[in-house]
N, C-alpha and C positions, 0 to 999 in steps of 0.2 A: 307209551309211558307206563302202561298198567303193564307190560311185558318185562320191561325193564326193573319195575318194581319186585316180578314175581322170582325173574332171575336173581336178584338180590338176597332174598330172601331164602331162595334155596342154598346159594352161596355162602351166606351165612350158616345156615342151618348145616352145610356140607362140613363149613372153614370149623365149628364149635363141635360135633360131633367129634369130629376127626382128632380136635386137639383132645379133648379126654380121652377117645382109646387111645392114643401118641403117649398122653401121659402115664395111663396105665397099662402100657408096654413098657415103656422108659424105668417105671418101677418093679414089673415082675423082672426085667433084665438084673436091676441094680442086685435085688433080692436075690437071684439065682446066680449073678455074677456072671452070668454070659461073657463070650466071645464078642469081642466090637462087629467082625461082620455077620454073627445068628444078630445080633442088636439088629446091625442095618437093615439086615433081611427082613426081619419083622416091621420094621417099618414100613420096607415096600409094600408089602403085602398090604396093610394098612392102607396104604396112599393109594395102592391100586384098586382095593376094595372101595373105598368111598368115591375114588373118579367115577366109578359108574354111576353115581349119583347126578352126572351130568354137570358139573363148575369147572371147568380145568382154571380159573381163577382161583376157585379154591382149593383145589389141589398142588396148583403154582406152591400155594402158601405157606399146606401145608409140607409141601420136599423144603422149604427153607426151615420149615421149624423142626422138621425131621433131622436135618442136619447138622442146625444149631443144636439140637439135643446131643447128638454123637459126639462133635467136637469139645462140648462143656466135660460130659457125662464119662465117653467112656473114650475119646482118644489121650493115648498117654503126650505126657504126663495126666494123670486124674485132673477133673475138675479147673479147669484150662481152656479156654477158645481159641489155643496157640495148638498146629497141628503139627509135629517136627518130624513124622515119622512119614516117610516117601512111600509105602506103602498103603499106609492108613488115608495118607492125603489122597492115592490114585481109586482106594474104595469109594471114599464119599463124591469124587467128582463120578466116578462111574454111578454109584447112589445116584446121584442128583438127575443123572445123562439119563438113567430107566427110569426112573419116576417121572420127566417130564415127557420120555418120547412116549412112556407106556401110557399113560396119562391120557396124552391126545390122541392116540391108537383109540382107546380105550370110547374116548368123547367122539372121534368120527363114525366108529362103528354103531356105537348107541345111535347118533342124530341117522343114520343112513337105515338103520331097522326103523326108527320112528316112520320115516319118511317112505320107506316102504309099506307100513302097515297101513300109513294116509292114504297112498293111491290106490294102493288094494281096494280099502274103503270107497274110496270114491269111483272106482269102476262099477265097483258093484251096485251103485248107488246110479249112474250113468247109465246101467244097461234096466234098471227098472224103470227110469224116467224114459226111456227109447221106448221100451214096452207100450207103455202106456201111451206116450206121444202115436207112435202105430197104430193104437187102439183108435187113437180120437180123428189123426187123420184119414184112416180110412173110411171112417165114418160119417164124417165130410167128404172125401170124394166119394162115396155111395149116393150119398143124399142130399147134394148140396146142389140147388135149383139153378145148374148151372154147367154147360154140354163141357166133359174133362174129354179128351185123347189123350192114350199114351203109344206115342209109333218110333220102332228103331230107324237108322239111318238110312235104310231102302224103303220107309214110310209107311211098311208092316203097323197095323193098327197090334201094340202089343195090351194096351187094356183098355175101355173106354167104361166111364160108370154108367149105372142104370138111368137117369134122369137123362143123360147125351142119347143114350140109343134110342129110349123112348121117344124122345122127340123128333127124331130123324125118322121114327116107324120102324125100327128094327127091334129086335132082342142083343143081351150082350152077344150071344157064342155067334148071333150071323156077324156081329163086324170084325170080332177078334179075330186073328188072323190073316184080315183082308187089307188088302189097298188101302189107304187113306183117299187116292186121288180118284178112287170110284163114286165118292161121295160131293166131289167136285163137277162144274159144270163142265164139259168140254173143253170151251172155249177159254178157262178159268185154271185148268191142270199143271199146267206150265208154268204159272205165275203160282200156283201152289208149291210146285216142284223147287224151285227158287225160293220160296221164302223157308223153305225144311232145310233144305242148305246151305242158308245166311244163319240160321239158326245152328246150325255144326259147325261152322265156320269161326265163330263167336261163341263159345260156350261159356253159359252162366249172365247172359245177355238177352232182356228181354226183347223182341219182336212184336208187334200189333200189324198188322193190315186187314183190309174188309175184301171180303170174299164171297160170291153166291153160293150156297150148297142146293145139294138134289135129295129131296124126302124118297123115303121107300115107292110113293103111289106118286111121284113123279113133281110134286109142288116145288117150288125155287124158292129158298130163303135167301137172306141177307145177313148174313153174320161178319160179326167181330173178333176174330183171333188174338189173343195175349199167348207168344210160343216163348219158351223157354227149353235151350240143351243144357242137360246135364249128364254126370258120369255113372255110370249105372253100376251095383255092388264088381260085374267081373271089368270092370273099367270102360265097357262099351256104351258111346254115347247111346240117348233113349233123347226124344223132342215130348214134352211134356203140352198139351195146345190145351187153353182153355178157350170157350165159344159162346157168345152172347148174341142172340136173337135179336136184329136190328133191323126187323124187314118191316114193318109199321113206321117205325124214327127214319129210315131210309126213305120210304117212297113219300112221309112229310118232308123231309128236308128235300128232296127233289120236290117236290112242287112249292115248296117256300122258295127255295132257289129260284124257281122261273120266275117266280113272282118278285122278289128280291130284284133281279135282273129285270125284270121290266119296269122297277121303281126306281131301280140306282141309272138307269137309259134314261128316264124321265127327268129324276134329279139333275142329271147331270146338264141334259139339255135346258134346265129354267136353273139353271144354277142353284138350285133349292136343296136344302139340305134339311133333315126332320130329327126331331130326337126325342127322347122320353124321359122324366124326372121323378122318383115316386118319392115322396116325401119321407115315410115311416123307414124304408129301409136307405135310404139314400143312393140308391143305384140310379148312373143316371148312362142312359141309348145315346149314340152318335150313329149316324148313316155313315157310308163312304163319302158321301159328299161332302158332309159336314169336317169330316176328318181333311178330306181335300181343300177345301172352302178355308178353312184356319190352319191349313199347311203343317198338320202334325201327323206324327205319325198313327196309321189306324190303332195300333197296338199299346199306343196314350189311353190310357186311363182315362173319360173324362170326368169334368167338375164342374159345378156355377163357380170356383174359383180358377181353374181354369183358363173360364170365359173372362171372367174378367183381368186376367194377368193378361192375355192377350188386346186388349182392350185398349185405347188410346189413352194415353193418362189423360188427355181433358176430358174422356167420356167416363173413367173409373167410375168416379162418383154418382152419375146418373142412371149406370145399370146394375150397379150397388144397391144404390136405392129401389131399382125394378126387383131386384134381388129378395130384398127385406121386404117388400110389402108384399108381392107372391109369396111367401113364406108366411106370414101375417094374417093375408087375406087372400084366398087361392080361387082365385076369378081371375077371367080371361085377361090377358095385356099383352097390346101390340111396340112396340118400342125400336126404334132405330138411332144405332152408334157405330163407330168404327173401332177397326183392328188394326194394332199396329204389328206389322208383321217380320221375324225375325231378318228378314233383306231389307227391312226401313222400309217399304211400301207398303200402304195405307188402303184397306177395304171397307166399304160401307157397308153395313151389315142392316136388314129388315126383319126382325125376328118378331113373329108372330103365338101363340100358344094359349089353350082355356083349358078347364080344370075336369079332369072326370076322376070319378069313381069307380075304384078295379071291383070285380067280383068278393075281393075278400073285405069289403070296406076300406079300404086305405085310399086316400087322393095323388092321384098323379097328374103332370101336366105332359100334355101331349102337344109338339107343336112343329114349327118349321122355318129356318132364319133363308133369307133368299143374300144372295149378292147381287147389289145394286149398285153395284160401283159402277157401271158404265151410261147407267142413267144418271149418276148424281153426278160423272164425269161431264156429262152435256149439259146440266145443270147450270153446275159451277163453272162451264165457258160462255153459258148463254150469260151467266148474270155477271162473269167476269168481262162478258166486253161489256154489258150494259154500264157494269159499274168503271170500266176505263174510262166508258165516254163520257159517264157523267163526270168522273175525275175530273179529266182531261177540261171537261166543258165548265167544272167550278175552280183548275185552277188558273186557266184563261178567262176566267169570267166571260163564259160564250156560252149563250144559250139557244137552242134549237126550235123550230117552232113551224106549223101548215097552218094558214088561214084560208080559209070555206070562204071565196072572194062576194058566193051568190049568198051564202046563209051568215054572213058576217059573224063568224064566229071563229074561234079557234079551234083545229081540229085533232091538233098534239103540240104541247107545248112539255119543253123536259122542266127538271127539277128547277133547274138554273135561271130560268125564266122567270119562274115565280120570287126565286132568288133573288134577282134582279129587280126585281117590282115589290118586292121589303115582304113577300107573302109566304107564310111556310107552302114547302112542297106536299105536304098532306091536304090543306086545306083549299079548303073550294071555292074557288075565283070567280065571280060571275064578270062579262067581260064590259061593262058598267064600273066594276070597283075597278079593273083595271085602266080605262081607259080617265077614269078620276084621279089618277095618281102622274097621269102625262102632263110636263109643265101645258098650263093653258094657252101658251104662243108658238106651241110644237104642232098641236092636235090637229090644228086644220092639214099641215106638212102630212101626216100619215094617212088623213082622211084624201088627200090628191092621190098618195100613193096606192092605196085600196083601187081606186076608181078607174084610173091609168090601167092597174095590172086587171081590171073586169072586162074595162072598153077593147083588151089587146093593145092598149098605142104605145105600148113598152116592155119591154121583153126581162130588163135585166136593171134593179134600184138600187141608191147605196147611196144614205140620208143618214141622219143625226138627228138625235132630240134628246131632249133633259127629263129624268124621275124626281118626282116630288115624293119625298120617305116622311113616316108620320112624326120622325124627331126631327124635322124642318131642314135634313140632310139631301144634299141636292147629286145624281147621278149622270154623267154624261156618257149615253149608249150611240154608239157606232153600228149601223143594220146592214147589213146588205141580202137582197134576197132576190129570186125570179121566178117567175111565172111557171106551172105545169099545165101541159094539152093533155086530155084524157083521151081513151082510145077515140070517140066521138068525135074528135077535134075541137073541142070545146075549150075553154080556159076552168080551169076547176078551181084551182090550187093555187098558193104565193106561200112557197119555202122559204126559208129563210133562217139568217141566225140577228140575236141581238148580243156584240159587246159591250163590256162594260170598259170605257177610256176613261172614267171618271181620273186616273192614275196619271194619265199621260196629260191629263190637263190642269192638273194638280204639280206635275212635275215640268210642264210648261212656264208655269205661275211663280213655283220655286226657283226653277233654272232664272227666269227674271230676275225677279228678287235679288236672286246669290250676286250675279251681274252687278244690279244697284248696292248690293248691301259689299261687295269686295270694292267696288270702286271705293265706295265713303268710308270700309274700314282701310284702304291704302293710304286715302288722303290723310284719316283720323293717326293713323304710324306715323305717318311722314311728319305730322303737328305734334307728336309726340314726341318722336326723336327731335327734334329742332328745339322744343321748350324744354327736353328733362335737364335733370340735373345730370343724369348719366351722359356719358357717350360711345357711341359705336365707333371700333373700329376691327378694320382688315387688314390682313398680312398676307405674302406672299410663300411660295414654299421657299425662299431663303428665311424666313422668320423678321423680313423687311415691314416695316408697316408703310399701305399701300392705300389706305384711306383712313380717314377721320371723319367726325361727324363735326360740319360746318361750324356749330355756336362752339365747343370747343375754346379756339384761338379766340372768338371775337368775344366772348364768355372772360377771357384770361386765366380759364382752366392750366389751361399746359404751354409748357413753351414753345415759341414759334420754332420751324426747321426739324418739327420731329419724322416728316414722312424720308424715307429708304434709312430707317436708323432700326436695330433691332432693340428689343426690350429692354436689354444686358447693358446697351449705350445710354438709355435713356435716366436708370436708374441710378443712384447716387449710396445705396446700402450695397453696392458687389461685393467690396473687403471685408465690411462688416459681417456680412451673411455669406461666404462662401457658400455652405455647404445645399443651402435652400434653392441657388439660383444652379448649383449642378443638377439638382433633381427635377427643376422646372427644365431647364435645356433639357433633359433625360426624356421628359414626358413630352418635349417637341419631336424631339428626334425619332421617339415610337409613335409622333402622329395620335398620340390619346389625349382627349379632353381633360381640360382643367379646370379646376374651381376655388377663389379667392385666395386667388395670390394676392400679397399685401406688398408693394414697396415705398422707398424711399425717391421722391424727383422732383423739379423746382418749378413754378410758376412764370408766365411772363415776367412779373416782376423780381424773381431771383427768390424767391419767399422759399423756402423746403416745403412741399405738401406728402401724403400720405395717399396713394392710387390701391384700388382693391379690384381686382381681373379677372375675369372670365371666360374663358373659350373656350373653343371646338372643331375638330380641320372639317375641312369640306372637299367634296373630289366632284371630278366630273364623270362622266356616266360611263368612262369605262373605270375609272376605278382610281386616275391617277391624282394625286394628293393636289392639290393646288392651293393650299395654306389655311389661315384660321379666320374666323369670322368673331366676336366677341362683346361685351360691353364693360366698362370700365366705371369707375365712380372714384368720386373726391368722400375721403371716410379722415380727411385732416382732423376734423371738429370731434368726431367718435374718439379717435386717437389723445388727442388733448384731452377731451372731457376724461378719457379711462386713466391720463395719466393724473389729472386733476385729482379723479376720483380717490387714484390710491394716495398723491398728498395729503386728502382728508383723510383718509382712514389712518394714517401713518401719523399725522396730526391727533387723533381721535386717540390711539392707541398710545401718545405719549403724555395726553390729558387723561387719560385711563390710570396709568403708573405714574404720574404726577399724583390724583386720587388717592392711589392705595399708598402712597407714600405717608402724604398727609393724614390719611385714615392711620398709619401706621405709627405717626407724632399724636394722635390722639389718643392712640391707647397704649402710649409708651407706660403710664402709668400702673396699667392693668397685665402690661408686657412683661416691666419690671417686678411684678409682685410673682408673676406664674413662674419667672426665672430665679428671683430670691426664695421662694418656699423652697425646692430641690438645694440650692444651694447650701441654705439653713440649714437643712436635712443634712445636708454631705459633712459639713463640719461639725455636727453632731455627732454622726454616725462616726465619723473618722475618731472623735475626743474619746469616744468610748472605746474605739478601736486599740486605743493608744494603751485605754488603761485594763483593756483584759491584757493584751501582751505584757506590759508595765509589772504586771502579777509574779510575785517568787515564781509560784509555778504558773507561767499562760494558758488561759482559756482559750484556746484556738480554736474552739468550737464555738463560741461567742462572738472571737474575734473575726471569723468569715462568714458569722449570720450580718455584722456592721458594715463588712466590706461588698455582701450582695446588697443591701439597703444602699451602701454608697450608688454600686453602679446603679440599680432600679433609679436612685434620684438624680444621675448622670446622664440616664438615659433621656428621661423626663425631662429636665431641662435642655437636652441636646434637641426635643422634639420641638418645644416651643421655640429654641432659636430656628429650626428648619423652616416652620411654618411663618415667623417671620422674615426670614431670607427669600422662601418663595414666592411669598408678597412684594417685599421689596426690589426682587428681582425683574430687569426688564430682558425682556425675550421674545421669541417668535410667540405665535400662539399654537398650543401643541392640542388637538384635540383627538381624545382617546375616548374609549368605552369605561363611561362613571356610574356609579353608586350613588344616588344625592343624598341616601342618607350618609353616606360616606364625609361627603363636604357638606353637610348640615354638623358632623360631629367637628369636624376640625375649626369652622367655624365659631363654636360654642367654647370650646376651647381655648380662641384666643379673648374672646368677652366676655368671658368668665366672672373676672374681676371685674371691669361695667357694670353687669348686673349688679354684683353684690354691693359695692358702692354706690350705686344708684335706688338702691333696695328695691328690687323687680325681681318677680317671680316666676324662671321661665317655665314655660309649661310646652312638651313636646309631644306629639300624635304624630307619629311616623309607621305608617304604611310598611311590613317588614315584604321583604323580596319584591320589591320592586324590580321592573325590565329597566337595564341601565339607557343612558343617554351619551350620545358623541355631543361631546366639548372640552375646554378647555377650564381645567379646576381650578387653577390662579384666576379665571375671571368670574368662575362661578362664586368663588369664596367670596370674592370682592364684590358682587351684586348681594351677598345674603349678612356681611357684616354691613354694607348701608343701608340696607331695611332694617337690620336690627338696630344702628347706632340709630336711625331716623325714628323709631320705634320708642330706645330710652329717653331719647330727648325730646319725645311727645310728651312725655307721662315726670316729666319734673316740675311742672305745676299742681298735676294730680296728688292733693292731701287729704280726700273727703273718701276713700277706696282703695284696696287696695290694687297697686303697678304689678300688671301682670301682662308679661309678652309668650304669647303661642305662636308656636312653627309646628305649622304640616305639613303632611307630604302624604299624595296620593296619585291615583291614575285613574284620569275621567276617560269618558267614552269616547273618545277621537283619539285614540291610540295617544296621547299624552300625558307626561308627568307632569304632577300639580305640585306647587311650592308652594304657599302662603305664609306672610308673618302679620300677625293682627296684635296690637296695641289698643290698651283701649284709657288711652288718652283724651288731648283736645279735641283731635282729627282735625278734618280737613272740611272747611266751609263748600256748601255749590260753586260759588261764584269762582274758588281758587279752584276746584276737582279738576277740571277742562286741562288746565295748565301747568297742574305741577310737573307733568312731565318734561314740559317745554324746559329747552334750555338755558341760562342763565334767569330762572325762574325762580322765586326764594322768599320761604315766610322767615326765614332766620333773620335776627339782624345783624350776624357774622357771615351768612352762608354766599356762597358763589353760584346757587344754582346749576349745576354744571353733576351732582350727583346722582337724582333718579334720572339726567336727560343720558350720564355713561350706563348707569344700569340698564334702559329702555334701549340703548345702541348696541351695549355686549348680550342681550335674551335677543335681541330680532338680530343679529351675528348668529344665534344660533338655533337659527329657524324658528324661536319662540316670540311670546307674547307679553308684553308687563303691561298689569291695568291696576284699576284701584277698583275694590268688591264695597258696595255700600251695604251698611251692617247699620241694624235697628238702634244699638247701644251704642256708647260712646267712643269713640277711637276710628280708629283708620285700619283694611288689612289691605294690603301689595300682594298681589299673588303674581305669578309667573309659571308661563306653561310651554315644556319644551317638549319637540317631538321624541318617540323614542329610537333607538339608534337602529338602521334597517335591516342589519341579521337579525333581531329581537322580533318585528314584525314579518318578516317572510318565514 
C-alpha cells in the first residue's frame, strides 16, 4: 500500500512537471511560429526527458496531451481538433508510436539498472556476512568440546579440530592425512567402511551409529557418530563426522540392561508389572510388562488417565477416587479393579504402591500392579458353583445338611436350611432353637431316625415332618438322607437334604377345592340358566338353531317349532330391515362374533316381542367351524318403555309450545305496543317524507334521512315479529353454540312493555364474554320469559317498595353458566318451596301449574339444573345452571 502510494505520487509529480514544460514549449513554438514537426519533436524530447523519471503512466499521459496540443495548436487548419492533412495525421500517429515505445524502452532500462545496482549490493553484502560466518565457524570447530573429522571419500582424514585429536592422544598434523579407519577397532573397520559410504551415497543426509574407537596408548572408547556428506568448493564429496564420548553412558546402560533384563524375566514370570509416578513433573515409568499387561503399545505414552480409560466402567469410579486421594494425601495404597480390554476380555488387576521422596524433594510413588486374573478366575468358579448350588438349593427349596450321629449336632448345614427353619443364613442356630421350631408330633419321628442311622439298622431314610414359623406359618418338609462309614468302619455321619413340599400340599388342597368348588359352580350355571330371564342357545354350521334353553317354551318366551329354523325365519322385521339382516348373514358367513342384534318375532301366544342376541362360533380342535353358541333376551318391555318414553317427551314438547303460545296471548299486549312504536315511527317518517318532496324545490336530502328512519323502524318491527314467530313456532329442537346474554337480550325485549306497565325496574349484571352453551334458544327464551313473567306477577301486591326484577348471569366453579332472576316480592312460603316445581302445582288462582314444572324439563333437557336460591330479603330468585358446551371446556 505505502508503494503504491509512493508511485502515485511520483506520477503525479512526473504527469504536473511535464505539463508546464509541454505548456511552455506549446508557447515558445506559437511565439517563434515553428514548423508542426520541430513542434512535435520538442515535444518528444520532453516526454522522453521526464519517462526517466520512471511513470510510464505518466508519460502515457503526457503523449496524449502532447498530441492534443499539436492537433488544437498547430495542425492546419489553426486552432482545430480536426486533422485533414494525411501527412500531419501520419506525424502524430508516428509522435504517439515513439513516445509510447520510447517511453517504455526508456522505464525497462531504468528498472533493469536499479535492479542491477540491488544485487551488486547485496553480493557485496553476502560475501561479508560469509566472511564473518567463517570467522565464527571456524572457531567453533577449533573449540567446540566436541571430536569434528573431516575425511574425503577414500576416508583420508582431510581436517580434524584440536579438541577430537586431543582426545584421541594425538596432535592435529599426526591424523591429517591418515586413514580414518586406523582409529577404528579391528573388528569395527568394516562397519566403519559402510557407514562413510551410506553417507556418499545419500549426500546431505545425516547418519548416526555407535562405534568403539582406539586412543593413541591403546584405551577403547565408545563413541557416537552424527556423519554428514557434502559437496566440497571443487564439487568433490568430503563426509563431515562429529563424535561424542559415550563410554561411561555405554558400559551404564550395559549393565542397566542386564539388570533390566533380569527384572522384565521376573516380571514377566509373576505377571507383575512396576511403574513410577512423580507428582511435581508429571512423568509417569511403565515396565514392559506393564505395557504387556494392558495390551498397549510400549511406545503409549502413559497416564493415571490412561489407567483409567482402560478400566472397567464399573471400576472407573473407584480408582478415580484411588486417583484423587493419592494426589491429596501421598501414602501408600493397595487397591484392586479390572481392565477392560480393547478384544472385550476382562483382567483383574492388583496394584500396589507407597510414597518416597527423590533426591531433589519432590514425592513420587513407586509401585507395582500384578495380574491376578487367574486367581480371581478360580475364585469366581469356586464361589460360582457355590453360589449355583445354593441357587439351585433355594429355588428348589432343598436344603443340604451332615449330622454328627455320636455328637448330635450338625456338622454343615447350607444357607437353605436355615431358610427353611424361618432363621437367617448368617445367624447362629443353636440346634435347641432348631429342634423347637419341629411340630411337637414330628420330633419323636426324627429322634427314631437319628437312633436307627447310630445303631447301623438302616442304611438309607425318607420321612416327613411339619416347621412351626414364628408368624404361626406351618411348612411341610420332605427328607431323605443316608448314612456315611468312615475309613474305621464306623457310622460317623447322616447326609442328607430337607425339602420344602409345603407347595405341593398346598396345591393338593387347592386341586380339591377346585374339584368341589367346579362341581358346585356347574350346578350353580345349570340353576342359573334354568331360572334367568335370558336363554341360551345353539346353532349349527348351517346357522340352524340346534338347541334352546329348556324354560324358554315352558316360560312362553318364544314360539314353539323354533329348533332346524334359522334366525332369518324366525324373525318377523326381514322386509322392514333389509339391509341390517344382510350384514348379520355377512358376519355369519365370515364366522366373526356378534353383539346385540335387535329383532322383531312372536310369542306362544302370537303377541310381537322384541329378541336382543348375542354370539360367537365355536370349532373343534382342528379348526373346523361347527356353528355358534349365544344368549338371547326378551328387551319387549325396554322397547315399549323407550317408545313410551318418546310419547312423553313428544307430549312434553307440545305442552311446551302449548306454553309459549299462551305466554305469547299474555303479552299480546306488550307485543302490540313494541310493533306499534315502529310502525308510528314509519308513518311519521313517511308524512314528512311526503312533505320535503311536496317542496317547489325538494329536499331530498331530508327526504332520505325520513326514508332511512323508515327502514331503521321497518327493521325494528320486522325483529319483534321474528321473535314472536320463533316463539310461536313449533319444530324440532335445534341445539347450537349460544351466547345467554344473547337470549337474556332478546328476552327483554319482548317484556319490555310488562315491565313498564307493571312499573318494575329491571336491573341487569351480566357477566361479559362468557363460554357459550349447546341448546336450543326457542326453549331457553321460554324458560327466562316464565321467570320473568313469574317474577312480575310476584311484586303486583308490592306498594310499600319499590318492584325491582334482577337478571344475572355468571360462571361458577363446575364449569357452568349461572342464570338467575330474583324478584323481591311475596316469594315463596317453606311449606310451598319443596313443590313449586312439581307439576300441575300452583299458588295462582288462574294458573295451570304446568310452568316452572316445563322450565325444570327444558334446563334438565339440557344437561342443567333449576332450583329456588333462599335470599335473606323479601322475594323469590330461580336460578338455573347449564353446563358449558364441550369445545369451550377441552
Amino acid at each position: 500500500m505505502y508503494n503504491q502510494i509512493n508511485n502515485f505520487k511520483r506520477s503525479a509529480t512526473q504527469f504536473t512537471f511535464g505539463s508546464i514544460t509541454l505548456a511552455v514549449v506549446t508557447l515558445a513554438s506559437l511565439y517563434l511560429q515553428t514548423h508542426f514537426a520541430a513542434t512535435a519533436f520538442g515535444y518528444l524530447l520532453v516526454i522522453l526527458l521526464f519517462s526517466l523519471i520512471g511513470s510510464f503512466i505518466a508519460s502515457s499521459a503526457l503523449s496524449v496531451l502532447a498530441i492534443a496540443a499539436l492537433a488544437y495548436y498547430f495542425a492546419p487548419p489553426a486552432f482545430s481538433l480536426r486533422i485533414d492533412d494525411p501527412q500531419v495525421l501520419l506525424v502524430v500517429v508516428a509522435f504517439f508510436t515513439v513516445s509510447i515505445v520510447g517511453t517504455h524502452l526508456i522505464g525497462k532500462i531504468r528498472q533493469e539498472r536499479e535492479a542491477a545496482h540491488e544485487t551488486a549490493a547485496e553480493l557485496r553484502r553476502s560475501a561479508a556476512d560469509l566472511k564473518d560466518r567463517e570467522k565464527r565457524w571456524r572457531a567453533i570447530f577449533e573449540h567446540n568440546p566436541a571430536m569434528y573429522v573431516m575425511v574425503d571419500e577414500a576416508g583420508t582424514i582431510l581436517n580434524v579440530n584440536t579438541f577430537g585429536a586431543t582426545h584421541l592422544g594425538y596432535a592435529r598434523s599426526e591424523l591429517i592425512g591418515q586413514s580414518v579407519l586406523r582409529l577404528f577397532l579391528e573388528e569395527d573397520r568394516e562397519f566403519a567402511r559402510t557407514c562413510i559410504r551410506r553417507c556418499l551415497e545419500d549426500i546431505g543426509q545425516s547418519q548416526t551409529w555407535d562405534a568403539q574407537k582406539v586412543r593413541k596408548d591403546g584405551v577403547v572408547l565408545w563413541v557416537r557418530e552424527n556423519a554428514k556428506a557434502m559437496l566440497w568448493a571443487d564439487d568433490k564429496p568430503v563426509v563431515l563426522i562429529s563424535c561424542e564420548d559415550i563410554t561411561e553412558k555405554r558400559q551404564t546402560e550395559l549393565a542397566l540392561q542386564r539388570s533390566e533384563a533380569h527384572l522384565a524375566q521376573a516380571q514377566e514370570l509373576s505377571h507383575t508389572g512396576s511403574f513410577g509416578w512423580n507428582f511435581a513433573t508429571g512423568e509417569v515409568f511403565w515396565s514392559k510388562e506393564l505395557f504387556r499387561i494392558f495390551q498397549l503399545d510400549p511406545k503409549t505414552i502413559p497416564s493415571p488417565q490412561l489407567v483409567v480409560e482402560r478400566t472397567h466402567p464399573e471400576d472407573r469410579a473407584s480408582v478415580q477416587q484411588t486417583i484423587d486421594r493419592a494426589m491429596q494425601d501421598p501414602q501408600e495404597f493397595e487397591h484392586e479393579y479390572r481392565l477392560l480390554l480393547p478384544d472385550g476380555s476382562v483382567k483383574h488387576i492388583r496394584a500396589r504402591a507407597r510414597a518416597t521422596t527423590t533426591a531433589s524433594g519432590e514425592i513420587e510413588f513407586v509401585g507395582a500392579a500384578t495380574d491376578i486374573t487367574v486367581t480371581k478366575q478360580v475364585e469366581q468358579q469356586l464361589r460360582r458353583s457355590e453360589a449355583y448350588l445354593a441357587e439351585a438349593q433355594h429355588l428348589s427349596h432343598t436344603g443340604s445338611w451332615s449330622w454328627d450321629v455320636h455328637g448330635v449336632d450338625f456338622v454343615y448345614r447350607s444357607a437353605e436350611v436355615n431358610r427353611l427353619f424361618g432363621f437367617d443364613p448368617q445367624e447362629t442356630v443353636s440346634i435347641e432353637t432348631i429342634r423347637s421350631r419341629i411340630h411337637p408330633d414330628d420330633l419323636p419321628r426324627l429322634q427314631d431316625v437319628q437312633r436307627l442311622a447310630r445303631d447301623g439298622k438302616q442304611n438309607r431314610f425318607e420321612y416327613d415332618f411339619r416347621i412351626l414359623l414364628p408368624d404361626g406359618s406351618m411348612r411341610h418338609i420332605h427328607s431323605v438322607a443316608h448314612v456315611v462309614v468312615g475309613s474305621d468302619g464306623n457310622i460317623g455321619e447322616l447326609i442328607g437334604t430337607h425339602m420344602d413340599v409345603t407347595e405341593q400340599y398346598a396345591a393338593r388342597e387347592r386341586l380339591e377345592s377346585t374339584l368341589a368348588a367346579l362341581r358346585e359352580s356347574e350346578q350353580r350355571f345349570r340353576d342359573y340358566a334354568e331360572t334367568a330371564s335370558d336363554w341360551l342357545w345353539e346353532t349349527g354350521p348351517d346357522h340352524k338353531v340346534t338347541h334352546l334353553s329348556e324354560h324358554t317354551s315352558t316360560a312362553g318366551i318364544l314360539a314353539t317349532g323354533l329348533l332346524g329354523l334359522p334366525r332369518w325365519d324366525i324373525a318377523c322385521d326381514l322386509e322392514d330391515e333389509p339391509e341390517k339382516w344382510r350384514q348379520h348373514r355377512a358376519r355369519l358367513e365370515a364366522h366373526l362374533p356378534f353383539r346385540d342384534l335387535v329383532y322383531r318375532t312372536v310369542n306362544r301366544m302370537g303377541c310381537p316381542i322384541y329378541v336382543r342376541t348375542s354370539g360367537k362360533p365355536f370349532f373343534d380342535v382342528s379348526g373346523n367351524f361347527l356353528g355358534y353358541r349365544g344368549v338371547s333376551t326378551d328387551i319387549t318391555a325396554i322397547i315399549r318403555a323407550d317408545q313410551a318414553e318418546q310419547e312423553l317427551r313428544k307430549a312434553q314438547a307440545e305442552l311446551a309450545h302449548v306454553t309459549r303460545v299462551t305466554t305469547l296471548g299474555e303479552l299480546t299486549t306488550s307485543i302490540a305496543h313494541e310493533i306499534n312504536q315502529p310502525l308510528a315511527a314509519i308513518i311519521s317518517n313517511a308524512d314528512a317524507c311526503l312533505g320535503w318532496m311536496g317542496r317547489k324545490t325538494p329536499d331530498l336530502s331530508a327526504a332520505r334521512s325520513s326514508v332511512e328512519w323508515i327502514i331503521e323502524d321497518a327493521i325494528r318491527a320486522s325483529e319483534v315479529i321474528r321473535r314472536v314467530r320463533a316463539l310461536a313456532k313449533k319444530g324440532e329442537i335445534e341445539m347450537l353454540p349460544l351466547d345467554i346474554n344473547d337470549v337474556v337480550k332478546d328476552v327483554i325485549a319482548l317484556v319490555n312493555r310488562e315491565l313498564v306497565s307493571h312499573q318494575v325496574t329491571l336491573k341487569t349484571e351480566l357477566t361479559a364474554a362468557l363460554p357459550a352453551v349447546l341448546g336450543d334458544r326457542i326453549q331457553l327464551q321460554q324458560v327466562m320469559i316464565n321467570l320473568v313473567m313469574n317474577g312480575i306477577e310476584a311484586m303486583d301486591a308490592v306498594t310499600d317498595r319499590t318492584r325491582e326484577l334482577v337478571i344475572q348471569s355468571s360462571r361458577d366453579d363446575m364449569e357452568h353458566v349461572r342464570l338467575a332472576v330474583t324478584d323481591n316480592g311475596v316469594g315463596i312460603s317453606e311449606n310451598d318451596a319443596d313443590r313449586v316445581l312439581d307439576p300441575f302445582f300452583t299458588t295462582k288462582s288462574s294458573g295451570l301449574g304446568m310452568g316452572l314444572s316445563i322450565c325444570r324439563s327444558i334446563v334438565e333437557a339440557h344437561g342443567g339444573r333449576l332450583s329456588i336460591v333462599y335470599r335473606q330479603g323479601p322475594g323469590a330468585s330461580f336460578r338455573f345452571d347449564l353446563p358449558l358446551h364441550k369445545e369451550v371446556v377441552s
